[in-house]
C-alpha positions in Angstrom: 119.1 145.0 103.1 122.0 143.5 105.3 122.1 139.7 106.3 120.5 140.8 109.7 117.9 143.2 108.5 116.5 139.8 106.5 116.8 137.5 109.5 115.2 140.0 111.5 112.4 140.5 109.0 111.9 136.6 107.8 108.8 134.9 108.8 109.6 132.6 111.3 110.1 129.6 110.2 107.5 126.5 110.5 107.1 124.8 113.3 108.3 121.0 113.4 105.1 118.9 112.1 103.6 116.9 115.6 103.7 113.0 115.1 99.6 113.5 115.6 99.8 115.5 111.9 102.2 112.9 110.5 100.1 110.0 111.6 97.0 111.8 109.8 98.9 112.2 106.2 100.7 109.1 106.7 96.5 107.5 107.0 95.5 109.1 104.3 98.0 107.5 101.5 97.4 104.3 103.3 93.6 104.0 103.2 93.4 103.6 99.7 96.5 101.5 99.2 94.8 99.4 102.1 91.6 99.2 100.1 93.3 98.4 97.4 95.1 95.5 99.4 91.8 94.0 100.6 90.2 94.0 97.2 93.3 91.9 95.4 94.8 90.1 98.6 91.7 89.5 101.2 91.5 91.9 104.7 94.1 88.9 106.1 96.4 89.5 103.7 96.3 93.1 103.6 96.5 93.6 107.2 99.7 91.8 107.5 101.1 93.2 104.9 100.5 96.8 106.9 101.3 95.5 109.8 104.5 94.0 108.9 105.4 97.4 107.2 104.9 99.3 110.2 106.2 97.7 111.9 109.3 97.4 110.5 109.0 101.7 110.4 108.9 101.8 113.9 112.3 99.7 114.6 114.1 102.2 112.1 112.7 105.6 113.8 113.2 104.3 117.2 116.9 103.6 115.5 116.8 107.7 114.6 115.9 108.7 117.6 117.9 106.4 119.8 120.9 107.6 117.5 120.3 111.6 118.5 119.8 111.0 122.2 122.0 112.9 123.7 124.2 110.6 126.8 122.9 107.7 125.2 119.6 106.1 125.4 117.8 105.6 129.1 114.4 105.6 131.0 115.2 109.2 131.6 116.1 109.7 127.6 112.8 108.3 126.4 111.1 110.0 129.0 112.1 112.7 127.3 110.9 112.5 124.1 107.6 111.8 125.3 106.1 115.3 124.2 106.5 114.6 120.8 103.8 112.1 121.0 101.8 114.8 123.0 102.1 117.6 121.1 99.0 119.5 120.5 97.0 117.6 123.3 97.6 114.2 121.3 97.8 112.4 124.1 96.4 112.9 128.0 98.8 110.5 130.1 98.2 110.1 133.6 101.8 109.4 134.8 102.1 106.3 137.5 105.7 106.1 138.1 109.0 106.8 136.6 112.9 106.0 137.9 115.9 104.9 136.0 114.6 101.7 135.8 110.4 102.5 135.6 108.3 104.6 133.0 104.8 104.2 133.5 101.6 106.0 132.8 97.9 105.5 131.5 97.0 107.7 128.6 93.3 108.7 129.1 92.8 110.3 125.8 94.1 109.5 122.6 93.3 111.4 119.7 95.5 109.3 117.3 92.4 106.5 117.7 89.4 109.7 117.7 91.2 110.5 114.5 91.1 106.8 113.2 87.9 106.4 113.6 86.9 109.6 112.0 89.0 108.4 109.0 86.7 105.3 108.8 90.1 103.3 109.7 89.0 102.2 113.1 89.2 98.8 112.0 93.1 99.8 111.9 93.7 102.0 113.8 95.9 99.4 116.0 97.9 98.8 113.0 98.8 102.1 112.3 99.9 103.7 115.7 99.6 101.3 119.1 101.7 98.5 117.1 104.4 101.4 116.4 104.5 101.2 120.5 106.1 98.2 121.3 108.3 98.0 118.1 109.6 101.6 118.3 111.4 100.2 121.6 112.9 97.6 120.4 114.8 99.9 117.7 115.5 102.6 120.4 116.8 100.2 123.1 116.3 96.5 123.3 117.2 96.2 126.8 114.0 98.3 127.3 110.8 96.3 127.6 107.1 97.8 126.9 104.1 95.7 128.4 100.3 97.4 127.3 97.1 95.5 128.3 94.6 97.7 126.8 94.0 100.5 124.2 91.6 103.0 123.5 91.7 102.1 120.0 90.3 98.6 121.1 88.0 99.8 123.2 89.3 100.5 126.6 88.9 103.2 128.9 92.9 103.8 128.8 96.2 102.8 127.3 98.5 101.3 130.4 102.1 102.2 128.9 104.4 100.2 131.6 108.1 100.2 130.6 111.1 98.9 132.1 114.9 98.6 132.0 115.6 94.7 131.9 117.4 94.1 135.5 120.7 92.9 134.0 120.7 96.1 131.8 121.2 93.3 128.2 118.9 92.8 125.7 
């Protein structure tokens, strides 16, 4: 069989994992390391401990991504990247507004906290994904700013994502 008769005949190959699948494995390793956390350190402790970790997760893979966008990183670039976080109806956004300057959008569903909760990590849930939010900015571009007043995963009827280029364009 030639080179070509193979490619033609290969499975196709996977399909890249969603952030929504990630999210769930990445919970599953943590819950018991978490428990584990609590039981030595106190729920304090072991929350800022995960939180810190995170945390510091998000800065690098906003680094990553901010590293592959194409022309440089922008309103428009991030924008962009926005179905990753959507795949597989992860996320229902309601967009508000968007311009070189402006992304904005409620999300109305968010199965990242349904899944959470499921997991019986409701308790942090917060931790795990909507902290990511904020720090996952910073790490992509600092001279973008995120301001959230709610979550689902606290309780609210919809995440309000605003963000926005500082006006001098500097960190």
């Amino acid at each position: 069989m030639t080179v070509r008769e193979e490619a033609m005949t290969a499975p196709a190959p996977n399909p890249p994992m969603g952030i929504l699948e990630r999210r769930r494995i990445e919970a599953e390793i943590i819950k018991p390391i978490y428990e584990e956390m609590k039981a030595a350190f106190g729920e304090e402790a072991a929350r800022g401990v995960l939180e810190r970790a995170v945390k510091k997760a998000a800065v690098e893979a906003g680094r990553q991504f901010a590293a592959q966008a194409p022309g440089g990183t922008s309103i428009a670039a991030f924008a962009a990247i926005q179905p990753l976080w959507t795949q597989g109806d992860a996320l229902r956004i309601e967009p508000v507004a968007q311009d070189e300057k402006t992304l904005a959008f409620n999300v109305t569903r968010c199965r990242y906290a349904e899944m959470y909760r499921a997991m019986g990590l409701g308790e942090i849930g917060h931790l795990l994904s909507c902290n990511r939010d904020g720090t996952f900015i910073e790490g992509y571009d600092s001279r973008i700013k995120m301001d959230r007043t709610q979550t689902i995963m606290q309780g609210a009827s919809h995440c309000d994502f605003r963000y926005r280029m500082a006006e001098d364009g500097k960190p």
